[in-house]
PDBQT receptor file of N, H, CA, C and O in Angstrom, charges set to zero:
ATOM      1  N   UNK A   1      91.370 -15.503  51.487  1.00  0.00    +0.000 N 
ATOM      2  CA  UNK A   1      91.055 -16.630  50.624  1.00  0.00    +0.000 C 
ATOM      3  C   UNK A   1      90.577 -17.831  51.442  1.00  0.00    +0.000 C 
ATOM      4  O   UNK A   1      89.687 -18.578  51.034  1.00  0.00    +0.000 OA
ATOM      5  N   UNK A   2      91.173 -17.980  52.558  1.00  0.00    +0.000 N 
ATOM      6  H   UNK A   2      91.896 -17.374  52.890  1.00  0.00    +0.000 HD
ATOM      7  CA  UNK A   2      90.901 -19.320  53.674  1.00  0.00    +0.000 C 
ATOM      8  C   UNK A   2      89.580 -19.027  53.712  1.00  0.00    +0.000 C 
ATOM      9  O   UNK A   2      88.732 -19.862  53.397  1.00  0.00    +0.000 OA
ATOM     10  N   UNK A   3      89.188 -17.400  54.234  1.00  0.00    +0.000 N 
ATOM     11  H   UNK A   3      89.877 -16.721  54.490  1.00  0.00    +0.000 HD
ATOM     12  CA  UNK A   3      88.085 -17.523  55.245  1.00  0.00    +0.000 C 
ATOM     13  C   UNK A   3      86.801 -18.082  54.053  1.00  0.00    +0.000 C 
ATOM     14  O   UNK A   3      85.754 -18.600  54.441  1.00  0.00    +0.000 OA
ATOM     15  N   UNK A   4      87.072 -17.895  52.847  1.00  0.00    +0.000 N 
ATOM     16  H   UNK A   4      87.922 -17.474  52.532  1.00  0.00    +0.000 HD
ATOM     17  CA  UNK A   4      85.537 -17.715  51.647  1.00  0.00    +0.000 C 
ATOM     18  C   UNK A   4      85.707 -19.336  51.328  1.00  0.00    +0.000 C 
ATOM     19  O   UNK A   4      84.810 -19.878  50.681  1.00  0.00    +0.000 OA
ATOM     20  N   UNK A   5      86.478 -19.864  51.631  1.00  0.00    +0.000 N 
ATOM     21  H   UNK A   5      87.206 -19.424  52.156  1.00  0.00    +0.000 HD
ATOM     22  CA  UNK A   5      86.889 -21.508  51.516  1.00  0.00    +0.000 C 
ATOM     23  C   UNK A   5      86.035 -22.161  52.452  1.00  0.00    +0.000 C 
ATOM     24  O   UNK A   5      85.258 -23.108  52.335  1.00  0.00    +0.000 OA
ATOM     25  N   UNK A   6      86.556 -20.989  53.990  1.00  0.00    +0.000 N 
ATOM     26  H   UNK A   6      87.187 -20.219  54.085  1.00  0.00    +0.000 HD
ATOM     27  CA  UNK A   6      85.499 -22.371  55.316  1.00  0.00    +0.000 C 
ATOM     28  C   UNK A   6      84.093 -21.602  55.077  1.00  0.00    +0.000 C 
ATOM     29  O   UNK A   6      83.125 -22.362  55.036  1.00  0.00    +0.000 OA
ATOM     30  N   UNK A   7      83.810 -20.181  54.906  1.00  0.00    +0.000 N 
ATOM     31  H   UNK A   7      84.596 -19.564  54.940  1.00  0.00    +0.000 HD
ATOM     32  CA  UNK A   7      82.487 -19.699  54.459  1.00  0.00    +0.000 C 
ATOM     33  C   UNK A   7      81.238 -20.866  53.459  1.00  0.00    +0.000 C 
ATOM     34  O   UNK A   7      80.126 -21.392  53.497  1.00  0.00    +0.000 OA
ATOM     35  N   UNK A   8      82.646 -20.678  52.544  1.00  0.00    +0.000 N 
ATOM     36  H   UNK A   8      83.550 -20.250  52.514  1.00  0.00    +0.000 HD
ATOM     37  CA  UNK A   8      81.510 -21.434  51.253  1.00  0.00    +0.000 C 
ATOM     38  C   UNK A   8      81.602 -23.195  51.761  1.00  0.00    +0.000 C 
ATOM     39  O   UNK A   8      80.582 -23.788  51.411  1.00  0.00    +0.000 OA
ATOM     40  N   UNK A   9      82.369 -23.874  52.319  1.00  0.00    +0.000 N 
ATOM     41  H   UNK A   9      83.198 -23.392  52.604  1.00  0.00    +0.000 HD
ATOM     42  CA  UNK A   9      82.253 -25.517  53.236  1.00  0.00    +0.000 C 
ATOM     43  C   UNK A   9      81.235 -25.295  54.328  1.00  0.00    +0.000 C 
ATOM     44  O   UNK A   9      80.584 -26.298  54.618  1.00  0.00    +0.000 OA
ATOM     45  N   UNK A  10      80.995 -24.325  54.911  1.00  0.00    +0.000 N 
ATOM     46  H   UNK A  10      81.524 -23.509  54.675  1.00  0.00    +0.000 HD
ATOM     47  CA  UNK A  10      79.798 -23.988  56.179  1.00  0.00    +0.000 C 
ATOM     48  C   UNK A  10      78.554 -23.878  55.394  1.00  0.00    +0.000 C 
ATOM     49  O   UNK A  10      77.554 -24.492  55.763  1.00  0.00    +0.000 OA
ATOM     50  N   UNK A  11      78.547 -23.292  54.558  1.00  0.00    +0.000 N 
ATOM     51  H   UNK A  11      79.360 -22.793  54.259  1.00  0.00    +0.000 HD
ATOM     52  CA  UNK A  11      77.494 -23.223  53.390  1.00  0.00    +0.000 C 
ATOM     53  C   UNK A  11      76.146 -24.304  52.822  1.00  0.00    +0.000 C 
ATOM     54  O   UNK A  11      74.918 -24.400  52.818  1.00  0.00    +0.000 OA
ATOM     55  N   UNK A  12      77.895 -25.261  52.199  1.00  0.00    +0.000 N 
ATOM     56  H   UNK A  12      78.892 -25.183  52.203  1.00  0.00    +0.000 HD
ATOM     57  CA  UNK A  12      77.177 -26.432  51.789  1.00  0.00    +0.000 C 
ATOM     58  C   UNK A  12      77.056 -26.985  52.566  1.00  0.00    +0.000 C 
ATOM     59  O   UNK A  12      75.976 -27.556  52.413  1.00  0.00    +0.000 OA
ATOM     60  N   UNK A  13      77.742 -27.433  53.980  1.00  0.00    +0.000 N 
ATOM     61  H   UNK A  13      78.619 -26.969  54.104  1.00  0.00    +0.000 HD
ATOM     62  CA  UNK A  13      77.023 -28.273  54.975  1.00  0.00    +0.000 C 
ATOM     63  C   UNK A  13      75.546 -27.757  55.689  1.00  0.00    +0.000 C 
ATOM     64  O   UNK A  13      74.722 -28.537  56.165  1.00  0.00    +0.000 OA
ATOM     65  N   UNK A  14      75.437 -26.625  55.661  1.00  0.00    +0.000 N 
ATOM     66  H   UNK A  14      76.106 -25.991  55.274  1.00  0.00    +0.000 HD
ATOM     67  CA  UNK A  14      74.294 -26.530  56.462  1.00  0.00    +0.000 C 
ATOM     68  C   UNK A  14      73.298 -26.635  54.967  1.00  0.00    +0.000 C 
ATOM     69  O   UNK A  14      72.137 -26.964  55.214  1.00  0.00    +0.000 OA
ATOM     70  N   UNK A  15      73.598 -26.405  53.520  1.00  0.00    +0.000 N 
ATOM     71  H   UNK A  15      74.540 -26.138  53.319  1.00  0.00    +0.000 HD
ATOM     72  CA  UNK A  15      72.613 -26.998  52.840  1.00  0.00    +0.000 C 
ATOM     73  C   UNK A  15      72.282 -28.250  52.972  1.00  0.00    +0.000 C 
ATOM     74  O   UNK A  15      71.114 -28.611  52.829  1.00  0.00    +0.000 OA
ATOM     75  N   UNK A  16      73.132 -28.973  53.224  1.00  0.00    +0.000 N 
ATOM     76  H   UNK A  16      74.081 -28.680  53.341  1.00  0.00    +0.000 HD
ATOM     77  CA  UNK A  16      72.978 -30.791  53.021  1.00  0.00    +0.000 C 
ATOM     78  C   UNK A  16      72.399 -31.335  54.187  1.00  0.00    +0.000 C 
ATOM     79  O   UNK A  16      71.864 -32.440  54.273  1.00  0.00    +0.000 OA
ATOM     80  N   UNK A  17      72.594 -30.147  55.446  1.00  0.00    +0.000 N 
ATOM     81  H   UNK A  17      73.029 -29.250  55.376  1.00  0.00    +0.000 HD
ATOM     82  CA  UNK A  17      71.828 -30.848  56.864  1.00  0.00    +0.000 C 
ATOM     83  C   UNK A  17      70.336 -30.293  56.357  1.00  0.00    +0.000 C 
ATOM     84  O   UNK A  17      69.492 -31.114  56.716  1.00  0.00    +0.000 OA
ATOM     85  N   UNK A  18      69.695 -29.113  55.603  1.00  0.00    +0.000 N 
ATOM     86  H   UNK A  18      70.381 -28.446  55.312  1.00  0.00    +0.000 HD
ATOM     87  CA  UNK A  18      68.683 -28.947  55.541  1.00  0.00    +0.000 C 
ATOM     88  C   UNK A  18      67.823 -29.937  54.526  1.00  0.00    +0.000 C 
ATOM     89  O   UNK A  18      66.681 -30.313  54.790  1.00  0.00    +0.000 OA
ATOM     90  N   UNK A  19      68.584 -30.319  53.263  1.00  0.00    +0.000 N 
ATOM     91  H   UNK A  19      69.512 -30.013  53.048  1.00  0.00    +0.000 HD
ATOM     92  CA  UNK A  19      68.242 -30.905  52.959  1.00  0.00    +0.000 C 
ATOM     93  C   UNK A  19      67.417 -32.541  53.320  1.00  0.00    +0.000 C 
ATOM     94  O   UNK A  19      66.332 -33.035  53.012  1.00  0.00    +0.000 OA
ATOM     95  N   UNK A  20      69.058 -33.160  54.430  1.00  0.00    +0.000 N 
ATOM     96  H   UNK A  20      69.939 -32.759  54.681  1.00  0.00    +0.000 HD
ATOM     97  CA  UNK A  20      68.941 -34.238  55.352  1.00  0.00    +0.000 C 
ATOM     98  C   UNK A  20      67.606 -34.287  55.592  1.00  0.00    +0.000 C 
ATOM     99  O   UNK A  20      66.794 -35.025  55.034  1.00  0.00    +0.000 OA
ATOM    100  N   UNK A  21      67.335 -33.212  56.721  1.00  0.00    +0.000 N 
ATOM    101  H   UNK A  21      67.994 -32.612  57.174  1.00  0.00    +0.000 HD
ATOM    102  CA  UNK A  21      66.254 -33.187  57.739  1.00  0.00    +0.000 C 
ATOM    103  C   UNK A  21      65.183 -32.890  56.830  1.00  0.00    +0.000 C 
ATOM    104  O   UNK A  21      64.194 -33.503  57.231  1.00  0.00    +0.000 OA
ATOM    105  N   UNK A  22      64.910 -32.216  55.763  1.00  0.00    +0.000 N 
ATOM    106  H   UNK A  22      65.714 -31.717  55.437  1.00  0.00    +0.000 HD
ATOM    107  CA  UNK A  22      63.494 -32.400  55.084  1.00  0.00    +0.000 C 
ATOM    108  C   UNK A  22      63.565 -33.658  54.405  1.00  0.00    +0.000 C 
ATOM    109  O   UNK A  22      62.385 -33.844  54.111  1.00  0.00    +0.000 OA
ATOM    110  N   UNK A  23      64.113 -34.488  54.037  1.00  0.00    +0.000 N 
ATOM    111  H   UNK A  23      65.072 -34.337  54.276  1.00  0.00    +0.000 HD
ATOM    112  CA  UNK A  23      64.047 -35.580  53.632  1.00  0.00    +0.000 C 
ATOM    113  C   UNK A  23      63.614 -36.417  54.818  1.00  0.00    +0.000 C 
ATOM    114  O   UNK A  23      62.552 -37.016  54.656  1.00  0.00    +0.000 OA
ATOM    115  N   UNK A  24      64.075 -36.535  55.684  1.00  0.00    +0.000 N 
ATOM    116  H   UNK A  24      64.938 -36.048  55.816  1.00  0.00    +0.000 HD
ATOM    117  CA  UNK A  24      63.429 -36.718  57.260  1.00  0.00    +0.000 C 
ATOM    118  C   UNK A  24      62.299 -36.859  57.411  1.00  0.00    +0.000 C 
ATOM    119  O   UNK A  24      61.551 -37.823  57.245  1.00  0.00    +0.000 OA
ATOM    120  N   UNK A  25      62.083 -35.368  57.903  1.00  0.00    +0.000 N 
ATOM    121  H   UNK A  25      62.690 -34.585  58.038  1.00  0.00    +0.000 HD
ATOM    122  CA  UNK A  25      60.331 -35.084  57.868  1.00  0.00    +0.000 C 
ATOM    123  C   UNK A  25      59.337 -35.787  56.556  1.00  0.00    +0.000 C 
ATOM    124  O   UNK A  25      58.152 -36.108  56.647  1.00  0.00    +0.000 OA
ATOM    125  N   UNK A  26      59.865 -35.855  55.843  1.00  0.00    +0.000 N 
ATOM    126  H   UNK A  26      60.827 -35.594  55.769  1.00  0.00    +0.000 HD
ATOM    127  CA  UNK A  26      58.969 -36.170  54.568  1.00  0.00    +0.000 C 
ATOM    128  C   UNK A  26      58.752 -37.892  54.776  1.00  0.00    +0.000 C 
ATOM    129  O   UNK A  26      57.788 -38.542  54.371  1.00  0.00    +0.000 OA
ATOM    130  N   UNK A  27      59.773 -38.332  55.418  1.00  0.00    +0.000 N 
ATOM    131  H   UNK A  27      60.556 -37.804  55.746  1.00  0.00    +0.000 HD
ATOM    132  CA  UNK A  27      59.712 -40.061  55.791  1.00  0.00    +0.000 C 
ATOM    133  C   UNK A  27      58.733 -40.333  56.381  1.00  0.00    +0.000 C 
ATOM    134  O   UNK A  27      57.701 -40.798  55.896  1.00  0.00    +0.000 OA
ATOM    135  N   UNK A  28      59.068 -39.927  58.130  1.00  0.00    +0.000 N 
ATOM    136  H   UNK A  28      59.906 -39.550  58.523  1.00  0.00    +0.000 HD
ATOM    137  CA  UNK A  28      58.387 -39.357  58.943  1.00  0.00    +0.000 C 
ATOM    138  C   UNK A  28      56.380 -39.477  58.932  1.00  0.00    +0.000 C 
ATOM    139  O   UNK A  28      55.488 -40.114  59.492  1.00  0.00    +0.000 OA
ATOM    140  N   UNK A  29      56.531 -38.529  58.025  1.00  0.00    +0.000 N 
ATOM    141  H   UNK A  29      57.256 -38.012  57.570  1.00  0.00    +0.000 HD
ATOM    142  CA  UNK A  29      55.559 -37.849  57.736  1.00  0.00    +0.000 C 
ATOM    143  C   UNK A  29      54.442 -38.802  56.979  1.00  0.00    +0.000 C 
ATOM    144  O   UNK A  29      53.227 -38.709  57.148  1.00  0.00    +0.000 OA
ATOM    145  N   UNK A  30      55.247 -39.931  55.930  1.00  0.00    +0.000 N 
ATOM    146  H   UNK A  30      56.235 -40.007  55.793  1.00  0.00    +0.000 HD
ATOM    147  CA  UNK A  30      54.884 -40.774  55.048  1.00  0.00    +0.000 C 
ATOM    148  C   UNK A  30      53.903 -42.081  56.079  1.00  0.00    +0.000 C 
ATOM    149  O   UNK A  30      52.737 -42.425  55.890  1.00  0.00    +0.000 OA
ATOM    150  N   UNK A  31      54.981 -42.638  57.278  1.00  0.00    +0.000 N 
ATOM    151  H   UNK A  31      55.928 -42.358  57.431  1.00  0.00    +0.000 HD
ATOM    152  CA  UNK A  31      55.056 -43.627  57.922  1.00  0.00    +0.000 C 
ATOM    153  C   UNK A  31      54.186 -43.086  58.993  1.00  0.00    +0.000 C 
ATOM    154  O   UNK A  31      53.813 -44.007  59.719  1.00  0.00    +0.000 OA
ATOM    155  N   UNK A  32      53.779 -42.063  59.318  1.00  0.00    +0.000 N 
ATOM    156  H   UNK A  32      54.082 -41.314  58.728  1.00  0.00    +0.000 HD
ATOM    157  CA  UNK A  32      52.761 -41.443  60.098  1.00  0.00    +0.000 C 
ATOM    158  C   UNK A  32      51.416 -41.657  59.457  1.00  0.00    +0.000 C 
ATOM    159  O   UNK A  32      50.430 -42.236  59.911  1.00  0.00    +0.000 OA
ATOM    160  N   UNK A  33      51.603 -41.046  58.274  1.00  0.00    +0.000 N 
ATOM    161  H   UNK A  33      52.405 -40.575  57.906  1.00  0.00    +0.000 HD
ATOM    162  CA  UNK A  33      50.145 -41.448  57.715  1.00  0.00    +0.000 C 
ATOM    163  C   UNK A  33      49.474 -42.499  57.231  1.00  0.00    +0.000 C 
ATOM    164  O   UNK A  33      48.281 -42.617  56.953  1.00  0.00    +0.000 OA
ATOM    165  N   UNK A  34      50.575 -43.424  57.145  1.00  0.00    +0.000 N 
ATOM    166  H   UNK A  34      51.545 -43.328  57.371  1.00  0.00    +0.000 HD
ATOM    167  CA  UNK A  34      50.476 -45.242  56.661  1.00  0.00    +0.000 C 
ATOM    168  C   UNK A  34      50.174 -45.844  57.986  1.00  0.00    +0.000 C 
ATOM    169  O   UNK A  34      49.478 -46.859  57.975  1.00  0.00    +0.000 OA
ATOM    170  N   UNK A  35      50.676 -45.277  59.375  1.00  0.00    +0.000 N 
ATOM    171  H   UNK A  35      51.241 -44.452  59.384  1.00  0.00    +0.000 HD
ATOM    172  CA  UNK A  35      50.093 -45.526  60.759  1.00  0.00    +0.000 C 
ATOM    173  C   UNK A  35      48.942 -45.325  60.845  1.00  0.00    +0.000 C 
ATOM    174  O   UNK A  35      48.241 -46.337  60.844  1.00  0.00    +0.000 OA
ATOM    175  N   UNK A  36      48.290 -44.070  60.948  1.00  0.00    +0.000 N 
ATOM    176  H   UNK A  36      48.860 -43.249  60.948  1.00  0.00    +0.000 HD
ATOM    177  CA  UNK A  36      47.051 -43.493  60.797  1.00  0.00    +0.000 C 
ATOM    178  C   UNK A  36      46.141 -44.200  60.196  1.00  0.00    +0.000 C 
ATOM    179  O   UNK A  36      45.236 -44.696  60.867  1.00  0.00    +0.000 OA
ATOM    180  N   UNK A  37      46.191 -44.345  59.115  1.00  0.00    +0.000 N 
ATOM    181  H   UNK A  37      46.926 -43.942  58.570  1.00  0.00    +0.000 HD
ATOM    182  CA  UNK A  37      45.451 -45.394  57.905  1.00  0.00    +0.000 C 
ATOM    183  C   UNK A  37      45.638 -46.587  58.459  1.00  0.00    +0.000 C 
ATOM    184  O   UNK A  37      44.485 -46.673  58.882  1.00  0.00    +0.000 OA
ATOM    185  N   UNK A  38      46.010 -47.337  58.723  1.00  0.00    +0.000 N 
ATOM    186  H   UNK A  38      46.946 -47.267  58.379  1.00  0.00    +0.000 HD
ATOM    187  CA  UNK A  38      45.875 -48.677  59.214  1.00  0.00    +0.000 C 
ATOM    188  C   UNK A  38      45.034 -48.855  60.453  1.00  0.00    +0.000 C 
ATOM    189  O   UNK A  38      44.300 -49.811  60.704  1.00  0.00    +0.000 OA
ATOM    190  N   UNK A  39      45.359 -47.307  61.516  1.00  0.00    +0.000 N 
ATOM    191  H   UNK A  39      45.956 -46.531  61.313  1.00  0.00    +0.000 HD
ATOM    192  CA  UNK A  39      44.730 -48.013  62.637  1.00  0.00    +0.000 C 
ATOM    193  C   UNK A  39      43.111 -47.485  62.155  1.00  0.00    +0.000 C 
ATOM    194  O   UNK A  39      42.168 -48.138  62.600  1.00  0.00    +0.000 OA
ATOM    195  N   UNK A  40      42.923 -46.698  61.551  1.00  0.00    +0.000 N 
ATOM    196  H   UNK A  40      43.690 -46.168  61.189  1.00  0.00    +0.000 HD
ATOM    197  CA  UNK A  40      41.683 -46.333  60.916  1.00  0.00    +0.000 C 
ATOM    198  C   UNK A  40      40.717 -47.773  60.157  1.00  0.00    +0.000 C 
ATOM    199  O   UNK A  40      39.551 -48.163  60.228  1.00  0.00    +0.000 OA
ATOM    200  N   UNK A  41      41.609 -48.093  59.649  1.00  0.00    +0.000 N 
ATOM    201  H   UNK A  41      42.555 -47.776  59.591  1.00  0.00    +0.000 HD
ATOM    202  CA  UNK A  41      40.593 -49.338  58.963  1.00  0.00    +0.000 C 
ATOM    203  C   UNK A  41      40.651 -50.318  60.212  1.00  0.00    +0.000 C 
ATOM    204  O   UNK A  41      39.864 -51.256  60.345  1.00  0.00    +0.000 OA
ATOM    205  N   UNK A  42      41.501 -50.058  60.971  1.00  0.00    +0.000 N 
ATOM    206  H   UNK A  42      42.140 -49.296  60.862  1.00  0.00    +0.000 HD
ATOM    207  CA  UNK A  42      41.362 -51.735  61.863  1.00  0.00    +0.000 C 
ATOM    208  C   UNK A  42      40.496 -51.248  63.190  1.00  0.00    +0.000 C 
ATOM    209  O   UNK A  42      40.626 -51.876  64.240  1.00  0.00    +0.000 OA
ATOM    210  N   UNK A  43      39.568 -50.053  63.101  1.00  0.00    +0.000 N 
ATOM    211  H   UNK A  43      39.462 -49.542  62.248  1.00  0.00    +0.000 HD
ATOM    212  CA  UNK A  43      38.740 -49.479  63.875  1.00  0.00    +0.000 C 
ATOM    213  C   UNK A  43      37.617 -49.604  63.302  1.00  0.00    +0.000 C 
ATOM    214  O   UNK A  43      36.614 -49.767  63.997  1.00  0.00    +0.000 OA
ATOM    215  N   UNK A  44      37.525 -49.552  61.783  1.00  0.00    +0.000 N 
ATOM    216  H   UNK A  44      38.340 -49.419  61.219  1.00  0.00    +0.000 HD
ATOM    217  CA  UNK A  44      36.069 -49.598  60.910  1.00  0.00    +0.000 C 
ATOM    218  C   UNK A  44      35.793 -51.119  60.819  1.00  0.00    +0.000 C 
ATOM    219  O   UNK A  44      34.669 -51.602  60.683  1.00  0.00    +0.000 OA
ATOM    220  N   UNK A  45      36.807 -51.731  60.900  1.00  0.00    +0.000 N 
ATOM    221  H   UNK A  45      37.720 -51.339  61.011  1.00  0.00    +0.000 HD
ATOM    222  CA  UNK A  45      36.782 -53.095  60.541  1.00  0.00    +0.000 C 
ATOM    223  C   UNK A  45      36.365 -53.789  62.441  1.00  0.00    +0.000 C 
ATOM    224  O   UNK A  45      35.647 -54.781  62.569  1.00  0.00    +0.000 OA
ATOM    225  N   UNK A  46      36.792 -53.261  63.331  1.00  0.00    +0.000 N 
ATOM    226  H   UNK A  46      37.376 -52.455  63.227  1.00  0.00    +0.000 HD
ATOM    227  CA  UNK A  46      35.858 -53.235  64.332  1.00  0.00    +0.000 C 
ATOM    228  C   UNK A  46      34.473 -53.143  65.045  1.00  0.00    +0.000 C 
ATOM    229  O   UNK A  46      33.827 -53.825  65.841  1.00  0.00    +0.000 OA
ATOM    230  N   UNK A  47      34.286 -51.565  64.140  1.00  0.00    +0.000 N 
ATOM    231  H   UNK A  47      34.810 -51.011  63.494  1.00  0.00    +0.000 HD
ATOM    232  CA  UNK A  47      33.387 -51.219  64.211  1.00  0.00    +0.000 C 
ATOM    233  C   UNK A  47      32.417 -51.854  63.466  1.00  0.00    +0.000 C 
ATOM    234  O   UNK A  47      31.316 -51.802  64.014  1.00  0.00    +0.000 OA
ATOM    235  N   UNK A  48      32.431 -52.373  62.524  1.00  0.00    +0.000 N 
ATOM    236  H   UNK A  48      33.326 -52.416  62.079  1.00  0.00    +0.000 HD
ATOM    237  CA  UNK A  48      31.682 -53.030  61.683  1.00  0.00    +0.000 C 
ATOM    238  C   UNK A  48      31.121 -54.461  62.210  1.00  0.00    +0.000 C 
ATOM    239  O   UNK A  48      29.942 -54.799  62.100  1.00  0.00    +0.000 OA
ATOM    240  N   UNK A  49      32.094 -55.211  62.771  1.00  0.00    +0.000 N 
ATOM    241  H   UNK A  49      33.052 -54.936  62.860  1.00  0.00    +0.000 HD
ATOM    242  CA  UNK A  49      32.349 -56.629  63.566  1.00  0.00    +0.000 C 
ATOM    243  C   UNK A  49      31.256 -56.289  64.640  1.00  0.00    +0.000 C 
ATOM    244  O   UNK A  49      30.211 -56.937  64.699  1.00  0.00    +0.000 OA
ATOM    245  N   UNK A  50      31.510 -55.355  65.399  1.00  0.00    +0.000 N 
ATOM    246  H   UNK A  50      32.360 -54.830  65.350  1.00  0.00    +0.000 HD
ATOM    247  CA  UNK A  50      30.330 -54.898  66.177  1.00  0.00    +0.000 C 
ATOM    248  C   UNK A  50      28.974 -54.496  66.141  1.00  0.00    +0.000 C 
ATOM    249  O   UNK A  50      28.180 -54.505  67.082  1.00  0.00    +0.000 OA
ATOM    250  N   UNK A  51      28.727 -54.047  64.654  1.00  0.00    +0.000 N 
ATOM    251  H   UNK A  51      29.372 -54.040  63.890  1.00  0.00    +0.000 HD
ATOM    252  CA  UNK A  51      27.329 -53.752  64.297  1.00  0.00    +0.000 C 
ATOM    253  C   UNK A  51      26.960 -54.890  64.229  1.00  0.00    +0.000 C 
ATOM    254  O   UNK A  51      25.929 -55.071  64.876  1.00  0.00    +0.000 OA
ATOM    255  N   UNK A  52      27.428 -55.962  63.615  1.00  0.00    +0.000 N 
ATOM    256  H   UNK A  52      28.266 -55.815  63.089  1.00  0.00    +0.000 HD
ATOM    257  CA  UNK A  52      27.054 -57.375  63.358  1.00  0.00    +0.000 C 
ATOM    258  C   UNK A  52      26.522 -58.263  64.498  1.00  0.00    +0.000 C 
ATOM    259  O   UNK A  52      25.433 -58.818  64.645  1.00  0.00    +0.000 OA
ATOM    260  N   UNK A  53      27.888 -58.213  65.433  1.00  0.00    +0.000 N 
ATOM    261  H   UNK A  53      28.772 -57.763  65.313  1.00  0.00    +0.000 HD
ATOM    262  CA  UNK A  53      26.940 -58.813  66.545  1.00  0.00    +0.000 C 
ATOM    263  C   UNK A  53      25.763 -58.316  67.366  1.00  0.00    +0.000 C 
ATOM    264  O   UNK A  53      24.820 -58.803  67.989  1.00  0.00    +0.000 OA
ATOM    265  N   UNK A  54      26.182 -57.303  67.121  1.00  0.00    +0.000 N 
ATOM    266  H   UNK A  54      26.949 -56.907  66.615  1.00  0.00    +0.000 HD
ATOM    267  CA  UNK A  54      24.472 -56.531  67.713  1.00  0.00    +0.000 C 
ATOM    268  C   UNK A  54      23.519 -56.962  66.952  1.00  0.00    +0.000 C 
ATOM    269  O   UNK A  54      22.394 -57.175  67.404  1.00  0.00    +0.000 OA
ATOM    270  N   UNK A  55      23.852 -57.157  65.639  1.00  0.00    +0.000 N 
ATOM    271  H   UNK A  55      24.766 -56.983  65.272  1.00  0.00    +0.000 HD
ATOM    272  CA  UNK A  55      22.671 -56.779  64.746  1.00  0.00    +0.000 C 
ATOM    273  C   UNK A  55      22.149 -58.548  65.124  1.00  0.00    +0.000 C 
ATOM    274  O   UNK A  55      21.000 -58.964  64.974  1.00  0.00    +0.000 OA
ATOM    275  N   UNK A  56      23.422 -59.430  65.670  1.00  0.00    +0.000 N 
ATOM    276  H   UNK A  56      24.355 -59.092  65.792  1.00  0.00    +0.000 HD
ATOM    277  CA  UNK A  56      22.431 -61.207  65.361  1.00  0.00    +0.000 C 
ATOM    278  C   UNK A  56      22.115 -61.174  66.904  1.00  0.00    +0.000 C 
ATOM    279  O   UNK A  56      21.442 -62.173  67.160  1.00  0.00    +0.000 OA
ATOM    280  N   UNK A  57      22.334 -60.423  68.021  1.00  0.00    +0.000 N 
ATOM    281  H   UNK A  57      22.880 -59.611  67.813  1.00  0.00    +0.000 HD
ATOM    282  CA  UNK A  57      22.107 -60.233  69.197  1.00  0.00    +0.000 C 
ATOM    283  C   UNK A  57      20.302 -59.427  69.165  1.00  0.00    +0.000 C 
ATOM    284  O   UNK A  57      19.519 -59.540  70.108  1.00  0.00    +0.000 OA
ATOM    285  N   UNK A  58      20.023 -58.742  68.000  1.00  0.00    +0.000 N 
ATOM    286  H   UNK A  58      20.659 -58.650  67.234  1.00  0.00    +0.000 HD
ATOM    287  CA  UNK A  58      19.092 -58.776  68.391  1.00  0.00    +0.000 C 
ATOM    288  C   UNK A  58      17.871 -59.223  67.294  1.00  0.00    +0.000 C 
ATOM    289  O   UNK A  58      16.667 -58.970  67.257  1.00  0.00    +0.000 OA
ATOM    290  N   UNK A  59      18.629 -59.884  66.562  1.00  0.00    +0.000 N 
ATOM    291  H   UNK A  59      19.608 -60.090  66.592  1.00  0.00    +0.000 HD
ATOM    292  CA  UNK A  59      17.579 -61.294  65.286  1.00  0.00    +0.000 C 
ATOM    293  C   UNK A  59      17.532 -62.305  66.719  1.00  0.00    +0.000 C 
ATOM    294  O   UNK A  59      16.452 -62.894  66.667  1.00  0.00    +0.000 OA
ATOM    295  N   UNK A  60      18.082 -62.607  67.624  1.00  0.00    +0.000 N 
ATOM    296  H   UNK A  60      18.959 -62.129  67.666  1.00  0.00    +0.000 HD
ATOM    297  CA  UNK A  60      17.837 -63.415  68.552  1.00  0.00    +0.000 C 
ATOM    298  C   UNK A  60      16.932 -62.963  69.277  1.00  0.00    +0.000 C 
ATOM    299  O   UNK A  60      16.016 -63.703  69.633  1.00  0.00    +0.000 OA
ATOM    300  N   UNK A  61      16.982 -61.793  69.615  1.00  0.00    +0.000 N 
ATOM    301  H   UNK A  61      17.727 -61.191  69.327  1.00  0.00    +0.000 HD
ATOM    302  CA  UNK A  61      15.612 -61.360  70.680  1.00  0.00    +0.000 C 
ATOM    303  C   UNK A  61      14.514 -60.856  70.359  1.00  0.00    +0.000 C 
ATOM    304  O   UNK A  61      13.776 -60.221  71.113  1.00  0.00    +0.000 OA
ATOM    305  N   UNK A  62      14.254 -61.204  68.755  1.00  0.00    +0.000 N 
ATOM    306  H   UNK A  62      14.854 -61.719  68.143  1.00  0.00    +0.000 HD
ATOM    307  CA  UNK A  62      13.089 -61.223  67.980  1.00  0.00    +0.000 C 
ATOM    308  C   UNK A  62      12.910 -59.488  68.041  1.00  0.00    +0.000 C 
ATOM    309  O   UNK A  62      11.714 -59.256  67.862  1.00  0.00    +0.000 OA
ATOM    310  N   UNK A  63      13.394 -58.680  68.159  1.00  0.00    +0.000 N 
ATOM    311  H   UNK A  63      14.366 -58.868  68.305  1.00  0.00    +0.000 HD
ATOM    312  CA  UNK A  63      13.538 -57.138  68.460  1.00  0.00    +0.000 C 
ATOM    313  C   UNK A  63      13.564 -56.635  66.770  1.00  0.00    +0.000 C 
ATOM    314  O   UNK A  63      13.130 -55.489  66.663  1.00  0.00    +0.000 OA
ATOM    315  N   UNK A  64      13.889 -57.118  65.744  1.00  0.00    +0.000 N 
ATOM    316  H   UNK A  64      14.242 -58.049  65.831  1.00  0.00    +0.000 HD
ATOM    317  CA  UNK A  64      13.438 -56.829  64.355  1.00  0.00    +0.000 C 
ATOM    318  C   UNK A  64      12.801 -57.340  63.624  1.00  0.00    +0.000 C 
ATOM    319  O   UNK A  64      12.605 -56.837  62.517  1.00  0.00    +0.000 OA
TER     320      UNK A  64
């Protein structure tokens, strides 16, 4: 009777650590891609800043 007691308590703990840890990953995972995305626009938003000055770098050298 003990042993189906610590069986079935080993059970639910390793459900609740699996659970834990995919709840984890799924955070993780969220705050990774909200990283990603940010440094993405603050590269286009670079990149863009840069076409610009090229573009009055060369309205200055009469080149268009």
């Amino acid at each position: 009777m003990t042993d189906k007691i610590l069986y079935f308590v080993g059970l639910v703990i390793v459900a609740a650590a699996l659970i834990g840890m995919t709840a984890l990953l799924q955070k993780l995972q969220g705050r990774k891609e909200r990283y990603w995305n940010e440094k993405r626009s603050y590269e286009m938003k670079m990149a863009e800043e840069l076409e610009e000055a090229m573009q009055k770098g060369q309205d200055r050298n009469g080149i268009n």
